[in-house]
Wavefront OBJ file of the C-alpha trace (Angstrom):
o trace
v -214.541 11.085 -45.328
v -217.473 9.661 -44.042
v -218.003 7.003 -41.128
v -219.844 5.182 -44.455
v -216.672 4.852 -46.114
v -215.866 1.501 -46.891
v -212.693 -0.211 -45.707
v -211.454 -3.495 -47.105
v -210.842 -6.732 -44.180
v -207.768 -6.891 -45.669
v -206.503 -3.107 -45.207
v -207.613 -3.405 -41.391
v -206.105 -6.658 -41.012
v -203.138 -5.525 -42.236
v -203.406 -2.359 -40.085
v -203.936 -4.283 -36.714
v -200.696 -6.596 -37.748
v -198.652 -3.394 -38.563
v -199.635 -1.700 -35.398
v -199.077 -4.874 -33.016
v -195.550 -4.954 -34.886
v -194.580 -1.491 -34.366
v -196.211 -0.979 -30.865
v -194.014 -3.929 -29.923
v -190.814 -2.743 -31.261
v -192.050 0.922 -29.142
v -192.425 -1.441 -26.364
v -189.318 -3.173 -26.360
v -187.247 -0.570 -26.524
v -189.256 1.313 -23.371
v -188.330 -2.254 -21.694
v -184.556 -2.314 -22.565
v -184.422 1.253 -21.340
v -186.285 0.273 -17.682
v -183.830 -2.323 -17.992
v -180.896 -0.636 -18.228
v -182.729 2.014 -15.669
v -182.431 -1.322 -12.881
v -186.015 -2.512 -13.810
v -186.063 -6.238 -12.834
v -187.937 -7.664 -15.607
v -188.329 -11.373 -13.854
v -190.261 -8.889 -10.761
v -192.287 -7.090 -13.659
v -193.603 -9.589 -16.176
v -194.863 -6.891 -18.952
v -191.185 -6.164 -19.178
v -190.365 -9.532 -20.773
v -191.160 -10.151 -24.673
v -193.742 -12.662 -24.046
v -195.508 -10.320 -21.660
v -195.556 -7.171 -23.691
v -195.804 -8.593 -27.044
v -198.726 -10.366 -26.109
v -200.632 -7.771 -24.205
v -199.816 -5.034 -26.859
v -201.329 -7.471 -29.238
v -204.840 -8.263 -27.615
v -204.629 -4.627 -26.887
v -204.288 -3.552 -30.418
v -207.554 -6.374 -30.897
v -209.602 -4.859 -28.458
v -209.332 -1.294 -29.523
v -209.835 -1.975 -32.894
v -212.966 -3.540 -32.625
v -214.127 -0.838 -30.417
v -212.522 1.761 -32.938
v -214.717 0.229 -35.705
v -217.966 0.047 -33.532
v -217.373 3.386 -32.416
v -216.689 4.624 -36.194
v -220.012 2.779 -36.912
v -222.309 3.660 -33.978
v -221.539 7.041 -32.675
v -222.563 10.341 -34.343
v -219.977 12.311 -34.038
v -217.154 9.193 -34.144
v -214.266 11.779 -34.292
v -215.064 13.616 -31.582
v -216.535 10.523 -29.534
v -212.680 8.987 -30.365
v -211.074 12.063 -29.632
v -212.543 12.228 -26.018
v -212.421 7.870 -25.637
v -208.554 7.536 -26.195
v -207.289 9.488 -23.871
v -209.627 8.795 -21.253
v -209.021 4.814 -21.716
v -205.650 5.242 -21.784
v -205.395 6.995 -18.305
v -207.594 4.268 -16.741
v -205.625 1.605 -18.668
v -202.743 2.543 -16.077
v -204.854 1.403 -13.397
v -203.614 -2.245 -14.606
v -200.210 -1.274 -13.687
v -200.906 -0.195 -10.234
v -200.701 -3.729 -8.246
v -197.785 -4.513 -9.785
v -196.034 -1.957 -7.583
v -196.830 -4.554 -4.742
v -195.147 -7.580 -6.123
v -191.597 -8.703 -4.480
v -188.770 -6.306 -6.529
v -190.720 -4.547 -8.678
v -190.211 -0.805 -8.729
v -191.140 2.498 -10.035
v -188.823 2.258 -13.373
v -190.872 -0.856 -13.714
v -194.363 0.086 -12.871
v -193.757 3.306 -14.408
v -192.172 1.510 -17.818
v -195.767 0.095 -18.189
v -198.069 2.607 -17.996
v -195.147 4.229 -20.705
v -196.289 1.220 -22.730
v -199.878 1.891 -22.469
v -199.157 5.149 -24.608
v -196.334 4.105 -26.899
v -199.506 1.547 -27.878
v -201.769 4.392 -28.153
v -199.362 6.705 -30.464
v -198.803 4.134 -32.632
v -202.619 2.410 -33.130
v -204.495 5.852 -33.414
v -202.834 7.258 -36.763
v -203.023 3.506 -38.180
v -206.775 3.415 -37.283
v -207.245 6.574 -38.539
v -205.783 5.302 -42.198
v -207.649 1.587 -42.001
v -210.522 2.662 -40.022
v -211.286 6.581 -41.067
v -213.626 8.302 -39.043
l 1 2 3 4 5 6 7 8 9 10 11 12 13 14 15 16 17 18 19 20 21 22 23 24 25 26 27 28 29 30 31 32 33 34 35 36 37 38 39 40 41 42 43 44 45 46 47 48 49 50 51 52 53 54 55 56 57 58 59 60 61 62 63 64 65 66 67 68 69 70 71 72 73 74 75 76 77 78 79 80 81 82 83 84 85 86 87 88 89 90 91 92 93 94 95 96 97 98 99 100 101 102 103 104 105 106 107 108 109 110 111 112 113 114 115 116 117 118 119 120 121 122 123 124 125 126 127 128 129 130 131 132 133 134
C-alpha cells in the first residue's frame, strides 16, 4: 500500500478509541502489578485510573495525528516511523523522571511509568498500521 491510500474518519476514529481502550487495560494491569510490587499510587499519580487513562488517551491523540502527518508528509513514512517511535518513546520517559523526587514515590513507581509509555506504544503502532497504513 501506498501513503495515498485512502482511510475512512470513521476506521481511524474507531482505531484511536480501540487503542486508548486497550492501552488502558495494558496500563492498568502494569499499575495493579506496581501496586502489588509496594508502588504507592496516591505518591505516583499516573498509577491511578484517572491519571493513566487520561494520559494514555491524549497520548494515543497526539501520536495519531503525527502518525497521519508523518504518513502524509514524509517520503519514506515507513522508515521515517520506524526510526520516530522508538526514539519518542525513549525521550517520552524523560516525563517520568521528576516524579522520582516527589514525597514516597519509588522506583516500582517511576519505573511502572516509563513501562506504560511502551505498553502504549505496542498497542497504538499495529492499530495505526491497520487505520493509518504507511
Amino acid at each position: 500500500m501506498t501513503t495515498e491510500t485512502r482511510t475512512s474518519t470513521g476506521k481511524v476514529v474507531l482505531g484511536v478509541v480501540a487503542t486508548i481502550v486497550v492501552a488502558s487495560i495494558g496500563n492498568a494491569v502494569v499499575s495493579y502489578l506496581a501496586q502489588a510490587l509496594g508502588a504507592d499510587p496516591n505518591a505516583v499519580e499516573g498509577l491511578k485510573p484517572q491519571g493513566y487513562v487520561v494520559l494514555t488517551a491524549l497520548g494515543v491523540i497526539i501520536a495519531a495525528i503525527a502518525w497521519a502527518t508523518i504518513r502524509k508528509r514524509a517520503k519514506d513514512p515507513a522508515r521515517t516511523l520506524g526510526k520516530l517511535v522508538p526514539i519518542v518513546v525513549v525521550v517520552s520517559f524523560l516525563a517520568d523522571v521528576p516524579v522520582f523526587f516527589l514525597p514516597g514515590a519509588s522506583v516500582v513507581g517511576v519505573l511502572a511509568l516509563m513501562v506504560m509509555h511502551v505498553v502504549v506504544a505496542a498497542v497504538s503502532v499495529p492499530i495505526f498500521r491497520r487505520v493509518l497504513p504507511v
